[in-house]
C-alpha positions in Angstrom: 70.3 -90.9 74.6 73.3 -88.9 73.1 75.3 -89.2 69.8 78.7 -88.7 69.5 80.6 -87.9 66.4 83.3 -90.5 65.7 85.9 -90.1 63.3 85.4 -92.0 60.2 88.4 -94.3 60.9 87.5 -95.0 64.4 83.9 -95.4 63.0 85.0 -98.2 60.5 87.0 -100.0 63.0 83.8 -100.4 65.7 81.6 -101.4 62.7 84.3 -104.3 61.0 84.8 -105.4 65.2 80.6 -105.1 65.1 80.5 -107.6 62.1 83.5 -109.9 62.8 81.7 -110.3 66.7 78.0 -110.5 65.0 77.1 -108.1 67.2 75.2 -104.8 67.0 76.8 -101.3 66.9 75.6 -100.2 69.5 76.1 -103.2 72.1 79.8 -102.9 71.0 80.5 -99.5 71.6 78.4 -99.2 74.9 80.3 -102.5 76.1 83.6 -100.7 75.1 82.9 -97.5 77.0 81.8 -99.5 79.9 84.6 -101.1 79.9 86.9 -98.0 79.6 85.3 -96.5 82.1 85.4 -98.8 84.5 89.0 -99.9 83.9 89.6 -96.0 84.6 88.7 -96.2 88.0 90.4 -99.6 88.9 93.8 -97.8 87.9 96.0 -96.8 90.3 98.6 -94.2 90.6 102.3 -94.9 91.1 101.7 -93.5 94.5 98.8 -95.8 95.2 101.0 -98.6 94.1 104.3 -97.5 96.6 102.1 -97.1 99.5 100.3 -100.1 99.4 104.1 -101.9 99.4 105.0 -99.8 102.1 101.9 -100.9 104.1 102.5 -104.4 103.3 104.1 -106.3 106.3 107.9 -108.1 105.7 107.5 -111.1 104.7 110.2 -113.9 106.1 110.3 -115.6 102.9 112.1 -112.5 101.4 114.6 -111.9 104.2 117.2 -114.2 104.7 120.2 -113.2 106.5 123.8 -112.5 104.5 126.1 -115.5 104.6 129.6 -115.6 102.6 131.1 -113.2 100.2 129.6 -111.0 97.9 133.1 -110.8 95.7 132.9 -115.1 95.7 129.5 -115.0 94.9 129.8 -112.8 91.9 132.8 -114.8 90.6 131.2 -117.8 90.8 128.2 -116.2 88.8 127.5 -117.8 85.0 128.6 -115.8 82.6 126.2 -113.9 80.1 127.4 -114.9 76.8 125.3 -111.7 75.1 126.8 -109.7 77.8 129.1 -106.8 75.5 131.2 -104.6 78.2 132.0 -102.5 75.6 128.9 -101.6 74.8 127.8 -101.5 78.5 131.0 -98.9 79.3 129.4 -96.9 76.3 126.5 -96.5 77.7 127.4 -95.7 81.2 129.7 -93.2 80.1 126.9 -91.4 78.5 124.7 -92.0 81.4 127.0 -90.3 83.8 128.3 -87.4 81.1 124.1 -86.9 81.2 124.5 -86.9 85.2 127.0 -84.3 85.4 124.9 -81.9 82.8 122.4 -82.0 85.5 124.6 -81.5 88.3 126.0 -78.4 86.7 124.3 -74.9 87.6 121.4 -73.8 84.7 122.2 -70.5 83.4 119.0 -68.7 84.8 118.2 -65.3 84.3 118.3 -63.4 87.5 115.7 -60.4 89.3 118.1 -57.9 90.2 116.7 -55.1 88.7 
């Protein structure tokens, strides 16, 4: 068997979760760590996650084929009463002004020595 060294915080949390549960220490922690670990190697990677939708065969409940106008459609939309487009021009002008700061060339030192 091993010990680890907790910190005292951590330490006090496990033992007031160990009281409030009436459980032992021990059976807490272990149960914890098993958990942890085990959740560990259910995740998946964003990769893991676009792959298996790109394996995943169309489904012809999502595809429907295009019928009217797009422009109608979005004029006959509700309107979103907490919708501000001031605020909303705001922030898009800051997202492209951040765009074009990453279009522009860095100033890198160059090797011609």
């Amino acid at each position: 068997m091993s010990t680890i060294a907790l910190p005292v915080d951590l330490e006090l949390r496990l033992r007031q979760e160990a009281a409030a549960n009436n459980v032992p220490l021990q059976e807490l922690t272990l149960g914890l760590l098993a958990e942890a670990v085990e959740n560990r190697k259910r995740q998946q990677t964003l990769r893991d996650v676009v792959g298996k939708i790109k394996r995943m065969p169309a489904s012809p409940y999502g595809l429907r084929p295009a019928g009217g106008s797009l422009a109608e459609a979005l004029k006959k939309a509700p309107l979103d009463p907490q919708f501000d487009l001031a605020e909303w021009q705001l922030k898009w002008s800051l997202v492209e002004a951040e765009l074009r700061a990453l279009a522009q060339p860095q100033d890198r030192p160059t090797d011609q020595g």
